[in-house]
N, C-alpha and C positions, 0 to 999 in steps of 0.2 A: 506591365508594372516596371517603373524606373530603377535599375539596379541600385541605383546611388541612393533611393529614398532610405532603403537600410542603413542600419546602423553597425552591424556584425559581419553573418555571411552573405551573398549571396552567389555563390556560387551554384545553388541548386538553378540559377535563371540563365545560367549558361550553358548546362548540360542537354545536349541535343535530345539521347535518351527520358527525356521527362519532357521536354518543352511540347513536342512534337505528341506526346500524348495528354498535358494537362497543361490547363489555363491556368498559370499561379493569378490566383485574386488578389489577396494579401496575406503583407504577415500578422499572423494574429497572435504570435507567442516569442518570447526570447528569452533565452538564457545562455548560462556559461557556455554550456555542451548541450546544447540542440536549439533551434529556431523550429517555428511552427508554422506553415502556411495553409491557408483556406485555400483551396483549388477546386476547379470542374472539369472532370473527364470529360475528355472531347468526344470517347465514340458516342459515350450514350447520357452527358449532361451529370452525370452522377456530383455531386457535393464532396469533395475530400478533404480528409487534411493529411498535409505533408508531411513530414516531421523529418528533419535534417540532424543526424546524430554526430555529431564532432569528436565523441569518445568511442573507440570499436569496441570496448569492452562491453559497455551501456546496451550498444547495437548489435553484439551477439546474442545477450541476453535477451534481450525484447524479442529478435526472431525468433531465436530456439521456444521462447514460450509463447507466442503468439501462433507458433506452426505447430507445436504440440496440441494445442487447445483450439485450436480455430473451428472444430464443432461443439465447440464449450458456447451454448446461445447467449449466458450472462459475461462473456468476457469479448472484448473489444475484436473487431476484424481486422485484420491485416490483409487487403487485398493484395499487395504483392509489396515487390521492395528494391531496390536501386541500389549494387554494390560494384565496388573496384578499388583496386587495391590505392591508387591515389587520391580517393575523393570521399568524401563523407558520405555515410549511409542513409541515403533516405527511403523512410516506412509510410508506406501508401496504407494509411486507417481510415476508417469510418469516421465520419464525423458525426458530434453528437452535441445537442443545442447545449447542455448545462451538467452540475456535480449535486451527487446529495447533499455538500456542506451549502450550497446555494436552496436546496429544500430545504434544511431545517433552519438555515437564518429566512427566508421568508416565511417559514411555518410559525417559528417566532416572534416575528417582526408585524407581519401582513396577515396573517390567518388566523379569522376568528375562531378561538379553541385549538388551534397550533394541528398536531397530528394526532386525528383518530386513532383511535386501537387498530381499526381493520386496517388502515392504511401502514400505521406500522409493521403491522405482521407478513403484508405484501413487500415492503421494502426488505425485512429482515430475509424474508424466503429467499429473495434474488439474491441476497449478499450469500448467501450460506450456500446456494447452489453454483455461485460464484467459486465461492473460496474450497467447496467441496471439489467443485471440477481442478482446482489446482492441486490439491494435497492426493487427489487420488491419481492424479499424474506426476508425482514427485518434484513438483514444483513449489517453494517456498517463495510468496513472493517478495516477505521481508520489509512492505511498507505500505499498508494496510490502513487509511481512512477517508475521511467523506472526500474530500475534493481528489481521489483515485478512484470513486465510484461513480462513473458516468451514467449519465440519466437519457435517454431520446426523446422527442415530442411526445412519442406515446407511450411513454412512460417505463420501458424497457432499460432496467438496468446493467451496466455492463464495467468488469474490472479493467484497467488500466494501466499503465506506467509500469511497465517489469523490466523497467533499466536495473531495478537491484535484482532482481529474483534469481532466484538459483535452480538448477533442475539435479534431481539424484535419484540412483537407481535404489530401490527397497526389497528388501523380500517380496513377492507375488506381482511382481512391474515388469514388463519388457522394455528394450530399448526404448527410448526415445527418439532414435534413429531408425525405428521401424515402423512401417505405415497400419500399425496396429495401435488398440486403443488396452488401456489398464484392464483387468479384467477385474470389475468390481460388482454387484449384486448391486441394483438401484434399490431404494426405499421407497413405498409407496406413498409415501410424501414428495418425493424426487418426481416422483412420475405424476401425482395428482399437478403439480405447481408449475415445473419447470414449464417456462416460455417458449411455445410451439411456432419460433423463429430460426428456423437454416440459414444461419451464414453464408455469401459467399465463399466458394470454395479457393483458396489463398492461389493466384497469380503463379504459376509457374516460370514464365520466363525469366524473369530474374531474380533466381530462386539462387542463394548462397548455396554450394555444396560444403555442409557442415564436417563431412567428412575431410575436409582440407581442410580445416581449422586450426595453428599450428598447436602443437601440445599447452598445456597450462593457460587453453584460453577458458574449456568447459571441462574442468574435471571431476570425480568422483570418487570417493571418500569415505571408508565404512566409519562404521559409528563409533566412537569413545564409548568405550563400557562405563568413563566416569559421568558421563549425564544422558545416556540411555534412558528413553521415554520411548510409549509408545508411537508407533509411527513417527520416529524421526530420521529426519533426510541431513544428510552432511555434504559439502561441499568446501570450496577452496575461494580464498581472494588471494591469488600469489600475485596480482600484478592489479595495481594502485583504480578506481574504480571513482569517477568525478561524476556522480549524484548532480541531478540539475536543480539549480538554484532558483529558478522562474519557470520553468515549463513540467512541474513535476503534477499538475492535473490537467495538463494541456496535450496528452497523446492525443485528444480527438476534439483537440482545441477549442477547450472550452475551460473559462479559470472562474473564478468567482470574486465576488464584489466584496473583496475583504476592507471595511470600516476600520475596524478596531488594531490599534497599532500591537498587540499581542498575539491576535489574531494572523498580524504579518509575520510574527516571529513563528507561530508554530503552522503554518500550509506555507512550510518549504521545507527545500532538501536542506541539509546539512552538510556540507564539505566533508567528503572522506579523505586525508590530509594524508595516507598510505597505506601499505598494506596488512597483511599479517603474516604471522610464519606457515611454512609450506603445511598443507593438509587440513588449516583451518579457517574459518569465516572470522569474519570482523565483527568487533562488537557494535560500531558505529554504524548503527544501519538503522534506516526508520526515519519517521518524524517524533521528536520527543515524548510527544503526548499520549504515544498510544504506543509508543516502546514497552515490551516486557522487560519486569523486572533484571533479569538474566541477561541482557545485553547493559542495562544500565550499571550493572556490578562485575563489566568486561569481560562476558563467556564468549568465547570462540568456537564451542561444541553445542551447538542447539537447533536443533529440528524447527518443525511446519507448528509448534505450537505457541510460540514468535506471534504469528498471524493469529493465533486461537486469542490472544492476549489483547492485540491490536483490535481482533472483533467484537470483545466485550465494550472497551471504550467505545466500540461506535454503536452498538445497540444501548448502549447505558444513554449516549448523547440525541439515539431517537423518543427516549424515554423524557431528555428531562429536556430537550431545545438545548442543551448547555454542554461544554465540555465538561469527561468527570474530574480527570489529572493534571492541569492546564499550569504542567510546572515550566520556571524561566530558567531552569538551568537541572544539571543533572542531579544535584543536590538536593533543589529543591522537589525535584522531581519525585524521586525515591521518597523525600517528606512528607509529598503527602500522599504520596500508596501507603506509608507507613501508620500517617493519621487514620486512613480509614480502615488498613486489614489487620492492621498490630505489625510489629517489628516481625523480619525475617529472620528465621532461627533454624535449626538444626530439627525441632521438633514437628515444624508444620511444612519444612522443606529437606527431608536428611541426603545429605550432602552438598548444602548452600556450600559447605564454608570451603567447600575448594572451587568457589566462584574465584578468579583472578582479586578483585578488588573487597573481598569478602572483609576480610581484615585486614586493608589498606582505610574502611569510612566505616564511622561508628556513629549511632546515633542514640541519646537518649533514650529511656526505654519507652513507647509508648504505654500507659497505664489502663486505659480506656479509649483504647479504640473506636470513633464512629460505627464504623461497619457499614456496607455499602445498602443497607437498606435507608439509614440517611440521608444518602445522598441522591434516593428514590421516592423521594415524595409524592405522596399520591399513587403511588403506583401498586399492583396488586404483589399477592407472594409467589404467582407464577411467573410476573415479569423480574422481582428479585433474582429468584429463582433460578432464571435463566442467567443473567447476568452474573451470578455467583458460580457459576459452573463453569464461564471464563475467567475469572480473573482470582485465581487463586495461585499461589506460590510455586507450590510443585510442577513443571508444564505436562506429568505425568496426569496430575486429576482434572486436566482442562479438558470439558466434552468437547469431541471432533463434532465439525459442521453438520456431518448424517446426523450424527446421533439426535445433535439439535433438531435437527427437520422431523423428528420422530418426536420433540418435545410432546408435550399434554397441549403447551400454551400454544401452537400454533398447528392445534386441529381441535380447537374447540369454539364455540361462539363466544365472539363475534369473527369469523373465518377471514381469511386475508379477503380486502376485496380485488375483483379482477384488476388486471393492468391498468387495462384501458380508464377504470377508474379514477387511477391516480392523479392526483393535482400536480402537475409539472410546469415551475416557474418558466416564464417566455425571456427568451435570450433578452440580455440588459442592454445590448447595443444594437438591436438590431441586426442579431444575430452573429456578429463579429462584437471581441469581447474584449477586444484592444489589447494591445502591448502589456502582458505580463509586470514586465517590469517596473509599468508604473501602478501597478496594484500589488503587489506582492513583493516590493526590496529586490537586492539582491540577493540575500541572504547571508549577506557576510558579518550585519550585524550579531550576529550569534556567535560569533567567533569559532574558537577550535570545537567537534566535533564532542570531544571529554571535556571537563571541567580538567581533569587533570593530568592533561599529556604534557604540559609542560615541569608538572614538579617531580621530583624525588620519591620515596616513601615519606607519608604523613595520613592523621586521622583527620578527620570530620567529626565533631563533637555537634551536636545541637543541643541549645539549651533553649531555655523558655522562649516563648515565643516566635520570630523568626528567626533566632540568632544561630547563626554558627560558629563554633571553632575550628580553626587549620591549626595541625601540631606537625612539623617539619621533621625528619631524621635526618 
């Protein structure tokens, strides 16, 4: 491949250490901070994709949880990885043909009667055995939906993209930095479902020694007694963290056919614009639509239940083909979690109001709340059910993913059907899924990260309709 055909880096086609083991095919992905390339491992033909990180920050991240979790069957492989102190990092993954947000627009789209029940409940298992494998290794991965949930031919779902994710030590966790696993008690729902696929075991030779990591690059952070939840994991952004703009469902290079120009606005990153202060996380983190409430009201103290938050939106979105909170800004955002669960208060969340932004936006009272069984049409009260079990206020009363996997609604008939069942859309291009960036923006339409990093103190009033008020101090 011609170095110049690029547009960005290529520097990964100069690096002897790669060339000499992998055929770059092409680039299949682009953004600010990483390019994507399709490659084939020379000893044994294998299919890969590249992935070229431009940020170390991004590229610590991704290792430390891709090498924590690398016998996690539902989360992506990292056969090995490419580091030096002068040159960008690139991560040797699996590649994989397409994203769930690609099933359920063709479930929508192309499928007569959209998504079965049984097919749902197989999709939901993977994610939750997904997302349980992170929380029970103190991994928050902090951006959580469908075009992060990678799909294979045969139907094997696998997480993604932990350029944001953070790792933290909890009560009953051992290092991370030890070649031991959580010591957690499986559910026998865990064990009836989980996918009886062994990963390659992750590439040694060029294996980052984490322990030379310099300080404040992965640190660790007991928890604020002021938003104390169960199981929550703390960490740090002391040093600025560039979120990709185009390749944010391209770890294993595959993006999807986003139409709808709304759709472009929310399957992307967000610019994180800087940091925070020492000991705490960022509120700007996520894609907006499946942000919990508590980042969007500027908490810096919040746990693995972020993600609890994030997974109701997408089990809500395997329910209806549709997103459920499909806000254009942060405002409107929080408007319509508001429409559907009632205003946030003191009584269904005590201790909202020492959220940063608590009493900086005010809204209208809702009166009459929808309720999210509205927004579940057709659907039974066990699939409600479940959904109302993520996405409530408190991140205290969100059920953890075991718990979910012990649901009623997913061991009863009609029972998940097998993998191999599943309906998995055939790559759009012929298996290369082209340049990102002309399907997905850059992302910069969306501007700043807040609605309101650039003002003062002022309220947000809404009044009927869409309107809002800004009142300045």
């Amino acid at each position: 491949m011609d170095p110049s055909s690029t547009t960005k880096s290529w520097s990964i086609h100069t690096r002897p250490e790669i060339i000499t083991k992998y055929q770059i095919l092409s680039r299949i992905g682009s953004g600010a901070y990483s390019d994507v390339y399709k490659a084939r491992r020379i000893s044994d033909n294998l299919i890969v994709a590249l992935k070229e990180v431009h940020d170390y920050q991004s590229a610590i991240r991704e290792i430390e949880s891709l090498q924590t979790l690398q016998h996690s069957p539902n989360v992506v492989v990292l056969h090995e990885y490419f580091w030096s102190e002068d040159e960008d990092t690139v991560l040797v993954l699996e590649y994989l043909v397409t994203d769930l947000a690609t099933v359920i627009r063709k479930a929508k789209k192309e499928w007569d009667g959209g998504l079965s029940v049984a097919e749902i409940k197989r999709w939901i298992v993977q994610i939750l055995l997904a997302v349980d494998a992170c929380h029970r290794s103190s991994i928050i991965h902090r951006d959580l939906k469908p075009a992060n949930l990678l799909v294979s031919a045969d139907g094997v779902l696998k997480l993604a993209d932990f350029g944001q994710a953070r790792i933290r030590l909890a009560p009953g966790f051992v290092s991370v930095h030890d070649n031991t696993q959580p010591q957690s008690q499986e559910s026998s729902v865990y064990q009836q479902h989980k996918t009886l696929i062994e990963p390659e075991t992750a590439n040694q030779e060029h294996r980052l020694n984490l322990s030379e990591v310099p300080l404040g690059t992965i640190e660790e952070y007991g928890p604020s007694d002021e938003f104390k939840s169960k199981e929550s994991f703390y960490d740090t952004d002391k040093e600025t963290n560039f979120p990709d703009a185009d390749t944010s469902c391209l770890a294993t290079c595959t993006t999807s056919d986003v139409e709808d120009d709304i759709l472009k606005s929310n399957y992307s990153y967000e610019t994180n614009d800087g940091g925070t202060e020492s000991g705490q996380l960022t509120s700007v983190v996520g894609t907006r639509w499946f942000r919990a409430p508590e980042l969007l009201f500027g908490s810096t103290n919040y746990g693995a239940e972020i993600d609890l938050w994030s997974l109701g939106c997408i089990i809500s979105e395997l329910f209806t083909l549709q997103p459920l909170f499909p806000g254009t800004s942060d405002i409107d955002q929080l408007s319509r979690i508001f429409t559907v669960l009632g205003n946030l208060s003191e009584e269904v969340w005590p201790g909202c109001a020492q959220l940063p932004d608590y009493r900086i936006i005010s809204f209208s009272k809702v009166e009459n709340p929808s309720g999210l069984a509205s927004c579940l049409p057709n659907r039974s009260q066990d699939e409600i059910s479940l959904v109302k079990k993520l996405l409530c206020f408190d991140p205290a009363g969100r059920a953890t993913a075991m718990e979910l996997l012990h649901d009623k609604y997913l061991n009863e008939e009609p029972l998940p059907v097998p993998i191999s069942d599943l309906r998995v859309p055939s790559p759009s291009h012929g298996g290369d899924h082209g340049s990102s960036s002309d399907e997905w923006g850059d992302g910069q339409d969306m501007g700043s990260d807040s609605d309101f990093d650039e003002f003062g103190g002022f309220n947000v009033t809404k009044g009927s309709g869409d309107d809002y008020s800004i009142r300045f101090s």
